[in-house]
MIFIDREN-171861 format. One record per residue: residue number from 0; residue in one letter; x negated, y negated, z of N, C-alpha, C, CB in turn. Coordinates in Angstrom, 3 decimals, always signed. Glycine has a CB too. Example, Ala and Ser with C-alpha at 12.3 -4.5 7.8 and 13.67 -1.06 7.14 Angstrom:
% residues 2
0, A, -13.190, +5.690, +7.800, -12.300, +4.500, +7.800, -13.200, +3.300, +7.800, -11.308, +4.473, +9.046 $
1, S, -12.850, +2.250, +7.080, -13.670, +1.060, +7.140, -12.900, -0.030, +7.870, -14.084, +0.598, +5.725 $
//
This chain:
% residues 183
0, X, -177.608, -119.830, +34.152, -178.281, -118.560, +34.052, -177.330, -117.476, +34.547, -179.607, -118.564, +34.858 $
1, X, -177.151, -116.440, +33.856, -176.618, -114.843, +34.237, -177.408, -114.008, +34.283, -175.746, -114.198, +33.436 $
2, X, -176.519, -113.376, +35.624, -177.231, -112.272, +35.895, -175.632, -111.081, +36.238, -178.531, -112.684, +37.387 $
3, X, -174.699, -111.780, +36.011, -173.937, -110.839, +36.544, -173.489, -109.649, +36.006, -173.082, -111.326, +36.856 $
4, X, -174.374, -109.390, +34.773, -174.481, -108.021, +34.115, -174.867, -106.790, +35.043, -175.546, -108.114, +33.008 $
5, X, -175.891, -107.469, +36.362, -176.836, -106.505, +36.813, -176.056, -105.293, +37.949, -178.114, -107.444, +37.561 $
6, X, -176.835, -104.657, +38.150, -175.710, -103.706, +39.011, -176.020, -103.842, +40.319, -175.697, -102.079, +38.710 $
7, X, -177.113, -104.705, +40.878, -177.843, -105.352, +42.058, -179.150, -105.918, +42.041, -177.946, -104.507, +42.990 $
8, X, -179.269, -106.939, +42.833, -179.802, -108.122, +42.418, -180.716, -108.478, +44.359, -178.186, -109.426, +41.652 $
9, X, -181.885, -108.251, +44.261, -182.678, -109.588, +45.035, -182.845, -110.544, +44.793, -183.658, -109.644, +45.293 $
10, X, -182.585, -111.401, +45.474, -182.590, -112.867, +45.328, -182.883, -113.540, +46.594, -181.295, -113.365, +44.808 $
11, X, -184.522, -114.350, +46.487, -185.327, -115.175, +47.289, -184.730, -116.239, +47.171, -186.662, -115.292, +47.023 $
12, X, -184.828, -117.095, +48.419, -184.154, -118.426, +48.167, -184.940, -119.085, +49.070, -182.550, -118.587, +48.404 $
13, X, -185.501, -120.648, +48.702, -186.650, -121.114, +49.395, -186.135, -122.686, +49.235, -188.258, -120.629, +48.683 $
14, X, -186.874, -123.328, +49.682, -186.697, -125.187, +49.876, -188.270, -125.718, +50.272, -185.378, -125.737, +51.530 $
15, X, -187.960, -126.845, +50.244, -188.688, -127.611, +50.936, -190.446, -127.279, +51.271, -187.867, -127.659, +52.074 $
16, X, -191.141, -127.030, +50.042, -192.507, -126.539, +50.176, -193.582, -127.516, +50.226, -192.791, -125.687, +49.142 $
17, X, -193.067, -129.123, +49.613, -193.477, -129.903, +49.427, -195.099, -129.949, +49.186, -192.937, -130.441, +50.177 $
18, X, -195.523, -128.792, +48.541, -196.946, -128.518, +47.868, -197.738, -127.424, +48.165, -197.802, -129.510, +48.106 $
19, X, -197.568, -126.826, +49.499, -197.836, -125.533, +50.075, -196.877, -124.354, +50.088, -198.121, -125.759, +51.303 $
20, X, -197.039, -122.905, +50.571, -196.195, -122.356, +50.398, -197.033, -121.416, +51.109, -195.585, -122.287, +49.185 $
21, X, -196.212, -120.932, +52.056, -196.583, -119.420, +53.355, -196.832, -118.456, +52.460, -195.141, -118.701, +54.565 $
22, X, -197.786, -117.673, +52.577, -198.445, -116.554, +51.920, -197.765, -115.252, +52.291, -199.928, -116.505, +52.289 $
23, X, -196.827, -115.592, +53.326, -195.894, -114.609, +54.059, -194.862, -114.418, +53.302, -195.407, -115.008, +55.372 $
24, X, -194.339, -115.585, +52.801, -193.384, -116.018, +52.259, -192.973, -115.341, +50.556, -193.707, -117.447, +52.392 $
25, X, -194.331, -115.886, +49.763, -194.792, -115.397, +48.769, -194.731, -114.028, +48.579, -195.825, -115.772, +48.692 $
26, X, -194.990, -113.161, +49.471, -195.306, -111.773, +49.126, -193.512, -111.465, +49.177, -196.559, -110.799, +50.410 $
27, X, -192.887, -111.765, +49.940, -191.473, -111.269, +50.087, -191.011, -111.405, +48.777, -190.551, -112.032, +51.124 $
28, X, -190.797, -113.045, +48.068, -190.268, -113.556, +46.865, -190.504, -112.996, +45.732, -190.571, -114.663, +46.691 $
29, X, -191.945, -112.293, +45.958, -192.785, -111.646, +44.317, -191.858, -109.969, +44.503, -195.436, -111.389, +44.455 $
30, X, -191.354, -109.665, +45.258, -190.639, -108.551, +45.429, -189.149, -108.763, +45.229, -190.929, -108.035, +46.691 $
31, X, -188.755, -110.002, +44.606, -187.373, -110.357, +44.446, -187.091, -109.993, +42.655, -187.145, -112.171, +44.971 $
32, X, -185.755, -110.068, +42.401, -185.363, -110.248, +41.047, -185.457, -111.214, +40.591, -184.375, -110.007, +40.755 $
33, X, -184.958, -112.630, +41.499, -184.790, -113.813, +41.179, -185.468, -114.765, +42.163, -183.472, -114.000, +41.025 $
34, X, -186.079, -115.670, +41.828, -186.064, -116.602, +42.947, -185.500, -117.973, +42.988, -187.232, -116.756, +43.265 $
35, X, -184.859, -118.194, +43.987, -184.051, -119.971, +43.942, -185.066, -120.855, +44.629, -182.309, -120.206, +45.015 $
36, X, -185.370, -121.343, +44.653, -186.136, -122.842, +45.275, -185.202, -124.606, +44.922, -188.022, -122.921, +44.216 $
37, X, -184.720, -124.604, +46.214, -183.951, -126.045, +46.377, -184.318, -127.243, +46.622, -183.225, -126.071, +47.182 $
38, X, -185.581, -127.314, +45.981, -185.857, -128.430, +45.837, -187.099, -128.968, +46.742, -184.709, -129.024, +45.989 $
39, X, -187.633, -130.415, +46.326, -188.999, -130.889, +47.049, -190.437, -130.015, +47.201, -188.587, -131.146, +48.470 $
40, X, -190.709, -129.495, +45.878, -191.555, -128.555, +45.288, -192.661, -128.980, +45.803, -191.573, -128.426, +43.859 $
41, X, -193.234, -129.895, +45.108, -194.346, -130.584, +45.685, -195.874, -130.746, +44.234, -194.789, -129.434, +47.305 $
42, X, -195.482, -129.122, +43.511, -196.447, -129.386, +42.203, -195.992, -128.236, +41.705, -198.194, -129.530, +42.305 $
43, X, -196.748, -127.666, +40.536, -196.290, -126.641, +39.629, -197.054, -125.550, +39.884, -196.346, -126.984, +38.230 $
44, X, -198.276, -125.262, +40.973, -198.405, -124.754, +41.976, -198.002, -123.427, +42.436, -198.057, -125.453, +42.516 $
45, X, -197.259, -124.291, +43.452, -196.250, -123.822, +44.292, -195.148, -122.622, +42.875, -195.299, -125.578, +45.131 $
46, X, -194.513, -122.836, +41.955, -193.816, -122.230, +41.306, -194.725, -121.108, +40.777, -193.167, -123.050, +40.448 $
47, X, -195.743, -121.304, +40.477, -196.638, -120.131, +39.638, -196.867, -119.378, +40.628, -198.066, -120.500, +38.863 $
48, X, -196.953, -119.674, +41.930, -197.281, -118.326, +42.931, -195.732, -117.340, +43.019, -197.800, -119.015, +44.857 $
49, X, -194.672, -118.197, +42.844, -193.881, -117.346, +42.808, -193.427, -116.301, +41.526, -193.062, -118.009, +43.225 $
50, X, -193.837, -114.837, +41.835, -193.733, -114.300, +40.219, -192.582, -113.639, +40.960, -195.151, -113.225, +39.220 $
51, X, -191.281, -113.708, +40.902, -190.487, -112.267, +41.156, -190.545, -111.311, +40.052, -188.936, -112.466, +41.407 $
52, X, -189.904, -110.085, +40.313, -189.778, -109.265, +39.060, -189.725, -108.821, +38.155, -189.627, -109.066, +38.830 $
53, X, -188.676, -109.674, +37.592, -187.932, -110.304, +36.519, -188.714, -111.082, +35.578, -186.945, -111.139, +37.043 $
54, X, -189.517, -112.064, +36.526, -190.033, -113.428, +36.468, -188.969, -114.631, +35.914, -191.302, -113.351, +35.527 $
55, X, -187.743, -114.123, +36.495, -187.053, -115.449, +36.424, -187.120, -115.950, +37.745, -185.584, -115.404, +35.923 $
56, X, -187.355, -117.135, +37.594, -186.912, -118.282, +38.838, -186.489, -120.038, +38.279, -188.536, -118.435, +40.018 $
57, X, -185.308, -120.413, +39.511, -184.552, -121.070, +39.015, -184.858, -121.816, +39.861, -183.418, -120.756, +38.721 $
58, X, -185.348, -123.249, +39.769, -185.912, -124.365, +40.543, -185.008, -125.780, +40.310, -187.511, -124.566, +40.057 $
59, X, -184.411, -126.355, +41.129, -183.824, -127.628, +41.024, -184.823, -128.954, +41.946, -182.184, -127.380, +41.661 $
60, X, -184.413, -130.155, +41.334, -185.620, -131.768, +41.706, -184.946, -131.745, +43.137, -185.320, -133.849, +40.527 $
61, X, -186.294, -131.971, +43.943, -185.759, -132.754, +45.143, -185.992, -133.958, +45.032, -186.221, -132.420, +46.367 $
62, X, -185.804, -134.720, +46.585, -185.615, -136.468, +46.273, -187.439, -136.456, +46.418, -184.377, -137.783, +47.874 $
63, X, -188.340, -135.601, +46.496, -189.781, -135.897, +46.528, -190.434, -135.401, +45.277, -190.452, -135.272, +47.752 $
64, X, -189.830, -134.604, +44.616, -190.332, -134.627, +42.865, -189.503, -135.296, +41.715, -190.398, -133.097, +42.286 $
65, X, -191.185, -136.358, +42.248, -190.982, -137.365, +41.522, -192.539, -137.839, +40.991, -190.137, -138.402, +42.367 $
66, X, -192.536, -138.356, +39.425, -193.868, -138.249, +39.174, -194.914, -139.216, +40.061, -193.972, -138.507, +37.735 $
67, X, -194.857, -140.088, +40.857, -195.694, -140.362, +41.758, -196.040, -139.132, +42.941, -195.147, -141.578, +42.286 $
68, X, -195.342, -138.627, +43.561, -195.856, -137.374, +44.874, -196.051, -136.039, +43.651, -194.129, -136.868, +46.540 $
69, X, -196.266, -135.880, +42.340, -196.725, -134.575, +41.695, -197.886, -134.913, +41.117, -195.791, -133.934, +40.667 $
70, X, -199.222, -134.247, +40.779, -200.272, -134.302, +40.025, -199.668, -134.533, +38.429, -201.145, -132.967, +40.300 $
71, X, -200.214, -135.188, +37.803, -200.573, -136.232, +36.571, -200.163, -134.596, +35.378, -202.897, -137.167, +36.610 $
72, X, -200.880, -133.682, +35.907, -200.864, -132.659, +35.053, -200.022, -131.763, +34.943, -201.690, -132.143, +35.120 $
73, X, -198.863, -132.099, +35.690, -197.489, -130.880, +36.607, -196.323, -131.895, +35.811, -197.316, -130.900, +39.200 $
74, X, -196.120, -133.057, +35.092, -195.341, -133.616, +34.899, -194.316, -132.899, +33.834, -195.882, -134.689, +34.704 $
75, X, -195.059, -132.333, +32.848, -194.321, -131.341, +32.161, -193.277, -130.634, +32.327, -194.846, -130.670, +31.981 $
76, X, -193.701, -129.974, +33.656, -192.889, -128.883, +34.901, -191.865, -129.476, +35.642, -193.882, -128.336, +36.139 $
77, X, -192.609, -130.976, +36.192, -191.317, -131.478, +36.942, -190.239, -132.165, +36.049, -191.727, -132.536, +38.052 $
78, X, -190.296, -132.632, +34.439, -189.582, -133.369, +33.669, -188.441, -132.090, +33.242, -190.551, -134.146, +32.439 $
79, X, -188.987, -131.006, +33.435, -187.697, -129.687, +33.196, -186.932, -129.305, +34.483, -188.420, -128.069, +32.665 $
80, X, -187.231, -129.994, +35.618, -186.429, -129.563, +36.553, -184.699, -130.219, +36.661, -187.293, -129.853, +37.767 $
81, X, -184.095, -129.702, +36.690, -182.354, -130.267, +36.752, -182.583, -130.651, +38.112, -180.809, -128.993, +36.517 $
82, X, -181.190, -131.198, +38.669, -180.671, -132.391, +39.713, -179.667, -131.132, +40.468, -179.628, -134.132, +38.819 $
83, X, -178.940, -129.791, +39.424, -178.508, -128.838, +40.321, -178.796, -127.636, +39.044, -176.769, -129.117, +41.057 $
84, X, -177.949, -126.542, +39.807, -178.032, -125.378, +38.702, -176.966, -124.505, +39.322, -179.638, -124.532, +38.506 $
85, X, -176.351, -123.660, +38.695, -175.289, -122.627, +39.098, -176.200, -121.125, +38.167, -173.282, -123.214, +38.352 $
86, X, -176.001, -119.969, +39.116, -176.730, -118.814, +38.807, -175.388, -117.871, +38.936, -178.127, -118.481, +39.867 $
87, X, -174.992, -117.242, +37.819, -173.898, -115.857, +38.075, -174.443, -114.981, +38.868, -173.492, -114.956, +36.793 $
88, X, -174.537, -114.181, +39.124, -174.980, -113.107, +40.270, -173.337, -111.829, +40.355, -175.319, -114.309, +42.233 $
89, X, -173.615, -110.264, +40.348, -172.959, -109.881, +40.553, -172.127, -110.286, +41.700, -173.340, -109.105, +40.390 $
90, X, -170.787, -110.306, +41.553, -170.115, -110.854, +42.812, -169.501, -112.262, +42.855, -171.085, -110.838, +43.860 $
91, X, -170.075, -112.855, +42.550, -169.779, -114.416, +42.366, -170.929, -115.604, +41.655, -169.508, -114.906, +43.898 $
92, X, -171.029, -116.399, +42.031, -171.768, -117.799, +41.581, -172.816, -118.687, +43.100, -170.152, -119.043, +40.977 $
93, X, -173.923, -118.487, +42.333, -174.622, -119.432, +43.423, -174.655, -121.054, +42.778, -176.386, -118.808, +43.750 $
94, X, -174.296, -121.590, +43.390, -174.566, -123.262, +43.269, -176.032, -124.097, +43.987, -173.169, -123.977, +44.110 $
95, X, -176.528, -124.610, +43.335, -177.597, -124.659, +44.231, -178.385, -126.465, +43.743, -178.736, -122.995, +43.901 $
96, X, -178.401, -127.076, +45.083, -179.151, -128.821, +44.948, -179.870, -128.896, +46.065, -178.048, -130.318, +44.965 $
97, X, -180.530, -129.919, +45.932, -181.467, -130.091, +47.446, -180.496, -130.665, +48.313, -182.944, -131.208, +47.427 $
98, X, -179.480, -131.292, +47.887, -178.691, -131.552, +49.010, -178.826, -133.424, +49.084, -179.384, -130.564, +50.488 $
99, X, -180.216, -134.062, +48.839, -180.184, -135.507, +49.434, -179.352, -136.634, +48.474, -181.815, -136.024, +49.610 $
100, X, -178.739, -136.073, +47.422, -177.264, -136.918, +46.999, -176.652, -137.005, +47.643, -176.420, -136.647, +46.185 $
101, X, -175.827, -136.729, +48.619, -174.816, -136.465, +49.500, -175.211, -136.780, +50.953, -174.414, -135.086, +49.340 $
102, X, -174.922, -138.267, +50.996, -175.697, -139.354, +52.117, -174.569, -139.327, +53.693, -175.731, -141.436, +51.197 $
103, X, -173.888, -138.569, +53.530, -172.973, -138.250, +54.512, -173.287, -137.188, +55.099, -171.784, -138.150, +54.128 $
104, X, -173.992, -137.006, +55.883, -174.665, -136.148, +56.471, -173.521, -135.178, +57.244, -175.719, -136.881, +57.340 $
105, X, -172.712, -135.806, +58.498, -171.819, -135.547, +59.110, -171.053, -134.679, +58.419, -171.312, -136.503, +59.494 $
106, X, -170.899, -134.601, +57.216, -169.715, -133.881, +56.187, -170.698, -133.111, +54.865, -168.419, -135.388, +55.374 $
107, X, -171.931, -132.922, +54.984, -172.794, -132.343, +54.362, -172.147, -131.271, +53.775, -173.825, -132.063, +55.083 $
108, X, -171.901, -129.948, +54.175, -170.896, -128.473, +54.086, -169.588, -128.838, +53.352, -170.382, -127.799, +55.770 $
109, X, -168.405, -129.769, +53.766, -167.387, -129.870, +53.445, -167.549, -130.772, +52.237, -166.623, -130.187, +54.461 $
110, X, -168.340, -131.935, +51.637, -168.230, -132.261, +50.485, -169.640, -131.625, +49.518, -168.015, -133.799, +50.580 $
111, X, -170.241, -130.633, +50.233, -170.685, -129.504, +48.900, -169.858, -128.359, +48.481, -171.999, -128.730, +49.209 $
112, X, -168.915, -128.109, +49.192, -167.420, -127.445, +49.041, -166.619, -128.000, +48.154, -166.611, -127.472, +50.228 $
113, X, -166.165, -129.195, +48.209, -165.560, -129.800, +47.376, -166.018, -129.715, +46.176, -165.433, -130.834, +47.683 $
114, X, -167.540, -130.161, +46.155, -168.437, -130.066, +44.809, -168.493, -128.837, +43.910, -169.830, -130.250, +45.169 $
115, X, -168.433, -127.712, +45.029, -168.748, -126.439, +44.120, -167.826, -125.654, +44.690, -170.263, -125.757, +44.122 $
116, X, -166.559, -125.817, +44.878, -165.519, -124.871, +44.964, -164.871, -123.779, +44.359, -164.889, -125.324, +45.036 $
117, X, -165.632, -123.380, +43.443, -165.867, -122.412, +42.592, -167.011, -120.986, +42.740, -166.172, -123.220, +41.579 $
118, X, -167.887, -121.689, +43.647, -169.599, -121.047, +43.659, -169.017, -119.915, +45.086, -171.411, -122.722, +44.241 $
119, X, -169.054, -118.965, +44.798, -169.360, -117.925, +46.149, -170.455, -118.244, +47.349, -169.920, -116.514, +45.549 $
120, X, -171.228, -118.897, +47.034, -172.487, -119.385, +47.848, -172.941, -120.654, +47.115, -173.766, -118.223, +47.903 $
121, X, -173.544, -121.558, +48.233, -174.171, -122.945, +48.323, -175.219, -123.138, +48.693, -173.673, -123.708, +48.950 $
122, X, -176.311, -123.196, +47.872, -177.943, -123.350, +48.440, -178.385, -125.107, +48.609, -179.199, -122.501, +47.040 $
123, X, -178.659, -125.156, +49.604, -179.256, -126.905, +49.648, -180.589, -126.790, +50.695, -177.804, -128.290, +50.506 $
124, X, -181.373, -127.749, +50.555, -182.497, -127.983, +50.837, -182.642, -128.895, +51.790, -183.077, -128.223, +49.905 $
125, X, -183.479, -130.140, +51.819, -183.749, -131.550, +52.385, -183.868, -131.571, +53.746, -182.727, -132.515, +52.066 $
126, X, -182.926, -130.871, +54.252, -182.899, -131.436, +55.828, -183.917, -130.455, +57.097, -181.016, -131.333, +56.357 $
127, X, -184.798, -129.564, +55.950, -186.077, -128.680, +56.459, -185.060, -128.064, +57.819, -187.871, -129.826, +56.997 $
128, X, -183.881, -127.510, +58.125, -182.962, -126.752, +58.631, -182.392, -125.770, +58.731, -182.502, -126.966, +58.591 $
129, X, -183.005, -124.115, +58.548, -182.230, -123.038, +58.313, -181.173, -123.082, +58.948, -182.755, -121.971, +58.518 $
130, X, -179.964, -122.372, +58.131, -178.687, -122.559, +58.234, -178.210, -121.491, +57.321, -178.254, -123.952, +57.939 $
131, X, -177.358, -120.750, +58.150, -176.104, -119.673, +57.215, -174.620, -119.847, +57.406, -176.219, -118.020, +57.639 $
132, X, -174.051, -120.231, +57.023, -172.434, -120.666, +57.020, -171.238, -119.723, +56.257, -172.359, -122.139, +56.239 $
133, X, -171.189, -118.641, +57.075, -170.313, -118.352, +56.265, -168.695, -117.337, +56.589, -171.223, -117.808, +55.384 $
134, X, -168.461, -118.891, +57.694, -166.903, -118.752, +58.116, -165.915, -118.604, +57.294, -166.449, -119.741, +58.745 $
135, X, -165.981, -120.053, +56.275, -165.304, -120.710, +55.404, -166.198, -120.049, +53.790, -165.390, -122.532, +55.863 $
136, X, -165.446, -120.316, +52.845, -166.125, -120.412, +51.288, -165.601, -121.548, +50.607, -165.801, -119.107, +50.292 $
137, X, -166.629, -121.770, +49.927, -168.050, -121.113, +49.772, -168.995, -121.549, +51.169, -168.841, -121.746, +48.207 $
138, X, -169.921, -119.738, +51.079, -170.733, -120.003, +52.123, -170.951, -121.452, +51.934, -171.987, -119.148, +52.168 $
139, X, -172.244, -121.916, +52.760, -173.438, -122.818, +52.296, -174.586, -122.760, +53.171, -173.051, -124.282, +52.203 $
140, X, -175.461, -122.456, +52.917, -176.930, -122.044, +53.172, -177.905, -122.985, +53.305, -177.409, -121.269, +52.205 $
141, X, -178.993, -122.945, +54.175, -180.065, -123.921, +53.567, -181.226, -123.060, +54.342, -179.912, -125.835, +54.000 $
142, X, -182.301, -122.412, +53.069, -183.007, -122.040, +54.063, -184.108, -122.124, +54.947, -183.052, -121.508, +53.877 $
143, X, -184.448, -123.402, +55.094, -184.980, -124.434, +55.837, -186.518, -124.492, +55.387, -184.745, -124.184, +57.410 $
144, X, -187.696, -124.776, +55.283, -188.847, -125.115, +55.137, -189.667, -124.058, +54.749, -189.225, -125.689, +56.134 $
145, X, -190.465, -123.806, +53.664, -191.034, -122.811, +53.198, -192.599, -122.633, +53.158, -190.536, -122.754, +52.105 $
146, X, -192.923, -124.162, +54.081, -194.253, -124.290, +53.389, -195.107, -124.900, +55.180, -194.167, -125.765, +51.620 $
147, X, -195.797, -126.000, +55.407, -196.087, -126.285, +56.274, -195.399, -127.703, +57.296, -197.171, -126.200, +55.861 $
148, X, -194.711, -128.658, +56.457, -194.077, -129.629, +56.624, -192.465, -129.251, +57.133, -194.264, -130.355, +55.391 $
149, X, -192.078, -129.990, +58.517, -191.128, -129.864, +59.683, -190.671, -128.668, +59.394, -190.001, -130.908, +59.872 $
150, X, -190.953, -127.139, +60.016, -190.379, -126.114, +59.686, -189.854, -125.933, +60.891, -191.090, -125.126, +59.100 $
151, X, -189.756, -126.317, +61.783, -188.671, -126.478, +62.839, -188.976, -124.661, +63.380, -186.721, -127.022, +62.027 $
152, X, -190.147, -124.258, +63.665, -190.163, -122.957, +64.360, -190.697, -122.084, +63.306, -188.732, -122.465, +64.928 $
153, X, -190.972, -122.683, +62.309, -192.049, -122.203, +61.435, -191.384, -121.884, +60.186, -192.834, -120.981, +61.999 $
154, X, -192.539, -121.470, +59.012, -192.132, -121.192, +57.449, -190.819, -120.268, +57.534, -193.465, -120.318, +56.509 $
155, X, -189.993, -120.434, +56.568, -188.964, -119.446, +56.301, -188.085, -119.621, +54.824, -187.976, -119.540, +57.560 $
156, X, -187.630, -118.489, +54.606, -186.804, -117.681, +53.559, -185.787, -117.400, +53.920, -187.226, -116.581, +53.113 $
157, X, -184.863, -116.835, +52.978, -183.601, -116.474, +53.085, -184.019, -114.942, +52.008, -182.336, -117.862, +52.513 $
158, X, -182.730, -114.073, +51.774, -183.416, -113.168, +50.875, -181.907, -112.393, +50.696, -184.932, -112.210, +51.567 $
159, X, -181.202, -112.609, +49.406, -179.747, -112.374, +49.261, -179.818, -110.915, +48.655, -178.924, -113.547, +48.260 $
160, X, -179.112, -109.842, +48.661, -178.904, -108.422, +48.105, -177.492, -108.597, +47.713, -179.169, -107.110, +49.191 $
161, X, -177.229, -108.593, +46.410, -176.099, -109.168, +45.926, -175.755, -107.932, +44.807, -176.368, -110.804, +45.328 $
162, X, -174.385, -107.167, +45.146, -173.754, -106.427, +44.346, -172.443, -106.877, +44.177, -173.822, -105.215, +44.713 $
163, X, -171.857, -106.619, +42.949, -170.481, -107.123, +42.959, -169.496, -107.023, +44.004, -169.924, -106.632, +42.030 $
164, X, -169.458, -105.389, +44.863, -168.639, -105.976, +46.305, -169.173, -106.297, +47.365, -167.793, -105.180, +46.886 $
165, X, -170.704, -106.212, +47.352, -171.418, -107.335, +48.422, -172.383, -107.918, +48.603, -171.546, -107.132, +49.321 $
166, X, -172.129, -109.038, +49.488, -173.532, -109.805, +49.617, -173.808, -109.934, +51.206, -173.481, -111.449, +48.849 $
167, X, -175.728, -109.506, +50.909, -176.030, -109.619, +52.131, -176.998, -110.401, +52.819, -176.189, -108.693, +52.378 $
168, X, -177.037, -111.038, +53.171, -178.071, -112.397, +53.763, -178.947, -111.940, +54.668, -177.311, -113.659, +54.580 $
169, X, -180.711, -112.082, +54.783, -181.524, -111.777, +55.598, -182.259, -113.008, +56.109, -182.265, -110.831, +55.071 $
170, X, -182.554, -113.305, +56.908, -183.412, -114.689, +57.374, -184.915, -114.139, +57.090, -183.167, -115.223, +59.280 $
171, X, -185.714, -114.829, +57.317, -186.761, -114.599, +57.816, -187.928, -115.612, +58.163, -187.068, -113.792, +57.138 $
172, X, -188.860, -115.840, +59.561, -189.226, -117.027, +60.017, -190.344, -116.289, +60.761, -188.118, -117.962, +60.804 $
173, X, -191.571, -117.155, +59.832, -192.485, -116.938, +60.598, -193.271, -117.670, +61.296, -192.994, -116.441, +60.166 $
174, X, -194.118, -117.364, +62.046, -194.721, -118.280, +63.543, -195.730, -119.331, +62.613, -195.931, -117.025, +65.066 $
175, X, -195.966, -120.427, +62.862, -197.232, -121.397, +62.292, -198.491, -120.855, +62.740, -197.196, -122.989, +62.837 $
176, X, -199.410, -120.355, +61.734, -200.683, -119.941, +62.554, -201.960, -120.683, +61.166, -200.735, -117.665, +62.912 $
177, X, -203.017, -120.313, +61.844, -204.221, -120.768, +60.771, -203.775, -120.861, +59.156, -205.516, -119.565, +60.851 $
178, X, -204.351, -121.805, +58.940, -204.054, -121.909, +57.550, -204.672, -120.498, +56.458, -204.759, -123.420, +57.144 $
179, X, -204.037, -119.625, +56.192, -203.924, -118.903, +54.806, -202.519, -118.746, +53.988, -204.401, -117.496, +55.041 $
180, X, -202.629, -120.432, +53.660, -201.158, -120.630, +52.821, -201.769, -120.012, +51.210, -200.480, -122.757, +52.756 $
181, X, -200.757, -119.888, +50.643, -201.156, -119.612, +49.435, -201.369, -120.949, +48.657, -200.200, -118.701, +48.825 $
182, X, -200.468, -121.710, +48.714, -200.834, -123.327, +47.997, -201.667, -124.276, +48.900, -199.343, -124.273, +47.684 $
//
């Protein structure tokens, strides 16, 4: 997918929703151009709440969508999901997998580098871990749990502002409280 026609670009980036999805969360993403989601969706759900702008959004399989953990009726949705995806973006290339191919945990960053040594930025999922890396390039990112499952200090997003001479990374993490998830 291209986008690097555009002259600036929001871009939501999410993981690990595994069927729910923060209503906090949601409202940020529907205000994006694009949205990334890295994987472990959970149903087809979860994707329809996300409308960004545009209404493009670019979703890759985690190791939990799979047609046993998705409803009978979402199979459609999950049989179109890819294993990775690369997005142009003014500026450079996002690369983006859930990450649980790459069983070397210890070296997680340095052999998704290797993998996508080309990509300006690296989105991965799985390890429900926000994370911004960006000593070395390509960054690599993960923006840890989006939904109710191990969010390690609660739901969160990432949220990229991407012009050809820059990119700018925002976190955002919110507290676990009563359930008004959107999924």
């Amino acid at each position: 997918m291209k986008f690097s026609g555009a002259h600036k670009l929001r871009v939501g980036i999410v993981s690990d929703t595994h069927g729910e999805i923060d209503f906090r969360i949601v409202e940020i993403l529907n205000e994006c151009d694009l949205v990334i989601h890295a994987g472990d969706i959970g149903n087809s759900e979860v994707l329809s709440l996300l409308q960004p702008k545009s209404g493009n959004l670019v979703a890759v399989r985690g190791n939990n969508d799979i047609p046993k953990k998705w409803p009978r009726s979402d199979h459609a949705v999950l049989n179109n999901l890819s294993d990775s995806e690369v997005v142009s973006l003014p500026g450079g290339d996002i690369a983006i997998e859930h990450g649980h191919r790459i069983w070397d945990t210890k070296n997680y960053h340095k052999r998704l580098r290797v993998k996508y040594a080309r990509a300006k930025m690296i989105v991965y999922g799985h390890t429900h871990i926000r994370l911004i890396e960006r000593k070395q390039k390509p960054w690599v990112v993960n923006p840890g749990a989006a939904g109710r499952s191990r969010t390690f200090g609660g739901p969160s997003c990432l949220v990229l502002n991407a012009t050809a001479s820059s990119w700018r990374l925002r976190e955002f993490c919110f507290a676990l409280h009563a359930r008004k998830n959107a999924a």
